[in-house]
Structure formats: C-alpha cells, structure tokens
C-alpha positions as CSV (number, residue, x, y, z in Angstrom):
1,X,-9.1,-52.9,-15.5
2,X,-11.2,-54.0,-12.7
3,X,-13.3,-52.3,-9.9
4,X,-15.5,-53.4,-7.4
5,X,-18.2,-51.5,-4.8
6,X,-17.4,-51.6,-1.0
7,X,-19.6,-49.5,1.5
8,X,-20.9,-47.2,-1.6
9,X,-17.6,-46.6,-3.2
10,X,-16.4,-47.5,-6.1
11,X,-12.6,-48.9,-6.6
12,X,-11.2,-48.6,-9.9
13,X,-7.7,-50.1,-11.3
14,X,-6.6,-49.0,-14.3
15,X,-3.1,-51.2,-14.9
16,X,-1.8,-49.6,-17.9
17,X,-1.5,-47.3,-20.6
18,X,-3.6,-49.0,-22.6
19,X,-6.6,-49.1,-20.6
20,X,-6.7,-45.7,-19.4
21,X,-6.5,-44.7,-23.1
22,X,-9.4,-46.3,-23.5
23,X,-10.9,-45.4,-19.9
24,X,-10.4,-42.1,-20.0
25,X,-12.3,-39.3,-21.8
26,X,-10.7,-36.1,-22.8
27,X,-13.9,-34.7,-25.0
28,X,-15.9,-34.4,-22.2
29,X,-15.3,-30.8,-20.4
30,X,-13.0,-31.6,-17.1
31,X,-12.5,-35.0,-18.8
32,X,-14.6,-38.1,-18.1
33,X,-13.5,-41.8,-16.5
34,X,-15.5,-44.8,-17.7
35,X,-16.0,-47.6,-15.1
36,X,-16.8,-51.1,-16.1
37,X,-19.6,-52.1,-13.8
38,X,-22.9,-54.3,-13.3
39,X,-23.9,-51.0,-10.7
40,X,-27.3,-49.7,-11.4
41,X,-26.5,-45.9,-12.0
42,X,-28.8,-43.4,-13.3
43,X,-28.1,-40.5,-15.8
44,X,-26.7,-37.5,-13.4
45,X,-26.7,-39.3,-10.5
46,X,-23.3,-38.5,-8.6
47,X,-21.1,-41.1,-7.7
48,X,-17.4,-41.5,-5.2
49,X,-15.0,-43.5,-6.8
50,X,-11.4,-43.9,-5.5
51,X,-9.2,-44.4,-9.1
52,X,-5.4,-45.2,-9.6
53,X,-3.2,-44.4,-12.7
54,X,-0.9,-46.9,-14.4
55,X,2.0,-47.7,-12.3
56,X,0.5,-45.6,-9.5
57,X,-0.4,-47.0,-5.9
58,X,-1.8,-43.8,-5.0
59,X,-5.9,-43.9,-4.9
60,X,-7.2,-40.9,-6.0
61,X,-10.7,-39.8,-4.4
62,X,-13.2,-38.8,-7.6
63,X,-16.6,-37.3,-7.3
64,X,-18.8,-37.4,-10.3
65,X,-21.7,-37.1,-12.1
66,X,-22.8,-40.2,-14.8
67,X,-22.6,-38.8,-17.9
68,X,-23.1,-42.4,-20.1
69,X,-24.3,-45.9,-19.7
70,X,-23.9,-49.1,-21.4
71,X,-25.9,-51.5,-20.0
72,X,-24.5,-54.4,-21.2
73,X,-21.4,-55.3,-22.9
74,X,-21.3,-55.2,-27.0
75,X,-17.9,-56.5,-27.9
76,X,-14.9,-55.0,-26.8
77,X,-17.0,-52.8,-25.5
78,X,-17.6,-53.6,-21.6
79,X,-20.7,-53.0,-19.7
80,X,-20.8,-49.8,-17.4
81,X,-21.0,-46.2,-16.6
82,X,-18.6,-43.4,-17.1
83,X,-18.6,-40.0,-14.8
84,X,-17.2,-36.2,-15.6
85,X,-15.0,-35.7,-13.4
86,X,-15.2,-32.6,-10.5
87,X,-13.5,-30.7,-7.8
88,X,-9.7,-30.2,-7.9
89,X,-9.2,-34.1,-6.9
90,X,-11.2,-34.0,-10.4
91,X,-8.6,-31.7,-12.2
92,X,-6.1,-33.7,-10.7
93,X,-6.7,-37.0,-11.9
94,X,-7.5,-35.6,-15.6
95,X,-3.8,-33.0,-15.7
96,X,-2.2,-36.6,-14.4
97,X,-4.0,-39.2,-17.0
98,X,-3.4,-36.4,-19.8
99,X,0.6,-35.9,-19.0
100,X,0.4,-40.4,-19.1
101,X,-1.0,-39.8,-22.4
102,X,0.4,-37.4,-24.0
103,X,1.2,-38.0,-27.8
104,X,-1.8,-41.0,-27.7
105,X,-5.1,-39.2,-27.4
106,X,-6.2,-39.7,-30.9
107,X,-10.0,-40.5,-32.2
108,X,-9.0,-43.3,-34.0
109,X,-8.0,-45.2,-31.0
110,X,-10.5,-47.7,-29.7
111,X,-12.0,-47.2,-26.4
112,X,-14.7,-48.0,-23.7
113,X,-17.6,-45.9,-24.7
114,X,-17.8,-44.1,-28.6
C-alpha cells in the first residue's frame, strides 16, 4: 500500500486483499480507511483522498474527517492517519471494500490501527 500527496490530495493504492483488510475499518460508523502517511493531520480535520480497491484502476474520490493518528510506526503497524468516510462516494467505497471482503472481516485479523 502506498500513497503520496500532490496539490493537497492524497493518492492511496491499496494492491490487494490483504491490505485493505487491514486498511480498511468496518467498526467505525460509514466505515473508516487508514492511510500510511508522514502528513501532519490533526484530529477532525477533513481531508480529499482519491483511493483504489484491489484489482481496481478506478480512483475513487473520498472526503473525510481524521478520526486516528499514529505518529510513528510501532511494528507492523505503519505510521499515519485514518479518515471516516462521507458522502455517497463515501458509501460507495465502504458497500465496494465490504462485498471484497466478505467472509474476512474478523477482529482477530491484524490490521493498521487497533
């Protein structure tokens, strides 16, 4: 998984299964997208991000608000933010990663941020 900032907007890849797993958070209500990232974010402030699904070309515009931080990396665990996702591109992107995951969204799974 990679991403990279160009003109204030954020670029996510997530490759594969695996990583969005990981990525993506169904606990949080309209589900949540962690991002690794060195960006300065603050708590609540919202951020544009244009994600893509495993084997998907398609970049899906995100608005968001930051809903978690890790500041550096601990582990497996990279440094970053992650967002709760908004708006029907919002809705979109979570319906899409959930039907990708389906059968896999179990705690015990390791992921980016808990």
């Amino acid at each position: 998984m990679d991403s990279r900032i160009n003109g204030g907007l954020i670029h996510v890849n997530i490759p594969d299964r695996v990583t969005l797993q990981a990525s993506y958070m169904s606990f949080i209500q309209g589900g949540g997208l962690f991002i690794p990232s060195k960006e300065n974010v603050s708590l609540g402030e919202e951020v544009f991000v244009l994600a893509t699904l495993p084997d998907q070309t398609l970049k899906i515009p995100l608005t968001g608000r930051v809903i978690w931080i890790s500041r550096k990396q601990a582990g497996i665990k990279p440094q970053g933010f992650a967002i709760q996702l908004s708006g029907e591109r919002g809705a979109y992107y979570k319906a899409e990663a959930e039907k990708i995951l389906a059968g896999s969204m179990s705690s015990d799974r390791s992921n980016f941020t808990m």
